[in-house]
N, C-alpha and C positions, 0 to 999 in steps of 0.2 A: 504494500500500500504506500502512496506518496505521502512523505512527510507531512502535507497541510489535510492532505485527507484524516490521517493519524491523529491530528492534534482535534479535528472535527469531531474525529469519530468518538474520543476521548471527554469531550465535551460533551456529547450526548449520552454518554454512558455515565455521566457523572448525575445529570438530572432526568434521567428515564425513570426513576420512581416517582418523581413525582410529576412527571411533562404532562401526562390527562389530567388534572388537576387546575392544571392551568390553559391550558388549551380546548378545556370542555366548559370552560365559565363562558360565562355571558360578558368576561371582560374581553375576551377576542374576540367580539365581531367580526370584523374584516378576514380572520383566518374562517371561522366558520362559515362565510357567507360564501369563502372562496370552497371550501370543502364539499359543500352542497352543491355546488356547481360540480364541479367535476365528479362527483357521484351521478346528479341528474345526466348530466353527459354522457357518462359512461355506459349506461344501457346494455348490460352484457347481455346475451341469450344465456337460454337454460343451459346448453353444454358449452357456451365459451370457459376458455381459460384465458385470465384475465394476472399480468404483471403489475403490480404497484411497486416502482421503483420511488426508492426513499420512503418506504413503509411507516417508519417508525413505530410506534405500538401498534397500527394497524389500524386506524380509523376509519381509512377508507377501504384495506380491504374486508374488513367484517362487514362495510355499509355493503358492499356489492356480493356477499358471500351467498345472501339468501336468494338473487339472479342467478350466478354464473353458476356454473360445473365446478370449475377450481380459479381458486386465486393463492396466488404466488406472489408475497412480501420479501422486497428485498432491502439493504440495508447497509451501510456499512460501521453499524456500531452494536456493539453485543449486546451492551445494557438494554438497548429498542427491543433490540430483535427477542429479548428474553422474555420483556415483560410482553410482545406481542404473542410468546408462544405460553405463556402464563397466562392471557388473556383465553388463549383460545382453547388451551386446555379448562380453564373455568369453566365457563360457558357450554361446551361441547358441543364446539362448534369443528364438524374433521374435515371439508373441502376447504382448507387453507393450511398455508406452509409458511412457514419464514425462515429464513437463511443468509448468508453474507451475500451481499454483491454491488456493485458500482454502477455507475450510469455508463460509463466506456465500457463494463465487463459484466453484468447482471450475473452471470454467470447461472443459467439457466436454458435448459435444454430441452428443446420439442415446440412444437406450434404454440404462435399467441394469437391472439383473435383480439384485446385491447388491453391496452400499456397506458397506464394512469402516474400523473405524479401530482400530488401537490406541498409546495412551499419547499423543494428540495434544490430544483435543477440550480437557484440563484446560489448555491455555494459555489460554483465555478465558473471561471470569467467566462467570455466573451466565445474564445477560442473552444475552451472546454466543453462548453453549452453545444455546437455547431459540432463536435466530434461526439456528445454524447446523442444528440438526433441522429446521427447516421447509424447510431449500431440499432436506436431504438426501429429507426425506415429497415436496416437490414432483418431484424425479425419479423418483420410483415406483417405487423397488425392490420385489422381491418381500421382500428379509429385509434388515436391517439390525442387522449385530453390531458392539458397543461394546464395546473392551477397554479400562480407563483405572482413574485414581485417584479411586474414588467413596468415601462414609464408608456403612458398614453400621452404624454406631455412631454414635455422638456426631461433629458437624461441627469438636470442637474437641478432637481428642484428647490424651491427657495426653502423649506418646509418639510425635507425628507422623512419617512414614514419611518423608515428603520434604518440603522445605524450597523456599525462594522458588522463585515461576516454577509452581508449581502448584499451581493455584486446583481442588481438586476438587467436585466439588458431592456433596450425598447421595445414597444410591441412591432414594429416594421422589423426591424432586425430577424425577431423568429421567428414572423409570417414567411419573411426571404428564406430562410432557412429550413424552413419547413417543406414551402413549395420547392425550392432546389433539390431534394432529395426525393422530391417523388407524391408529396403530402398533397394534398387540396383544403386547405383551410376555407371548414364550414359553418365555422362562427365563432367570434369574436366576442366575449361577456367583458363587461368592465365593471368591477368590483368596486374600485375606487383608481382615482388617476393615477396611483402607482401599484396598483395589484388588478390581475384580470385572469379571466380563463379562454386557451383556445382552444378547439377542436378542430382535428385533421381527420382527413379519411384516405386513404389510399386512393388512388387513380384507379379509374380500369385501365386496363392495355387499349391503349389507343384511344384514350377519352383525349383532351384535349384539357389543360390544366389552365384554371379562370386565378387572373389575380383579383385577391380578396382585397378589399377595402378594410385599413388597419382602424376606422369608424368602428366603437362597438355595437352591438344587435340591441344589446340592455345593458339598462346598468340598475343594480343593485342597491 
């Protein structure tokens, strides 16, 4: 693992007993309004198998567990990934997994049918982001929905939402990024002007790829 990933990954393993505690109040808005989106997006079928890359305890794959066939929580800090299989052993809940894996390396094997992230991909700059979409375009999901801290506005706002540790990029940068690997970006939500959700769907073969207007559909 890359040293800044290490030091990341250590960080969330320091406060993974208590991150639902704080991320399930009604003091994060903005993260839960963003989470609700990218669940409603998600729409698995009964037997998709569905990736939530940046799992952390699993919020969103348990929200999608009672749709899909299987969901698969990836992660790359242990602390997450423990209390998400400590969750899911409670519960008993058995079409979900969790295990180690990165946004470049998931490290996961066999068909996906939809790749979900939210509030993760913004740990890694610009570059990282654009190499972590192409391994995501190389598993072939059918839809791939992004919930994170992008700028609908100015990349350098007078009034920034969040503070070190979150490198967001603009929303035109991963619309470009998206459709260059193959995507069709089908909507655009805007959460607030520095958080939003996209959703891609793969091209057919020979469809003809429309550029999306980086304008949101709604906003929240």
């Amino acid at each position: 693992m890359h040293e800044e990933l290490g030091e990341l990954a250590n960080h969330f393993s320091q406060i993974a007993h208590h991150y639902d505690d704080k991320h399930d109040s009604e003091a994060k808005p903005i993260y839960n309004a963003c989470a609700s989106l990218v669940i409603e997006h998600a729409g698995p079928r009964p037997d998709d198998v569905v990736l939530d890359l940046g799992t952390g305890t699993g919020l969103i794959a348990f929200a999608l567990a009672d749709d899909a066939g299987h969901v698969v929580g990836r992660d790359i800090s242990e602390g997450m990934i423990e209390q998400a299989q400590t969750k899911a052993t409670d519960s008993g809940i058995e079409n979900v997994e969790f295990g180690y894996g990165e946004f470049r390396d998931p490290q996961h094997v066999g068909e996906v049918d939809v790749i979900v992230s939210n509030f993760s991909l913004h740990h890694l700059p610009d570059e990282g982001k654009r190499e972590a979409i192409e391994v995501i375009a190389d598993l072939d999901p059918r839809r791939f929905v992004l919930g994170d801290a992008m700028f609908f506005g100015s990349s350098d706002p007078e009034e920034p939402l969040f503070g070190h540790g979150v490198d967001a990029a603009t929303v035109g940068m991963l619309v470009d990024v998206l459709t260059d690997v193959g995507f069709v970006v089908m909507a655009v939500e805007r959460v607030h002007d520095q958080v939003g959700v996209l959703v891609a769907e793969q091209a057919d073969d020979g469809a003809e790829i429309d550029t999306v207007s980086t304008e949101p559909t709604s906003e929240k």
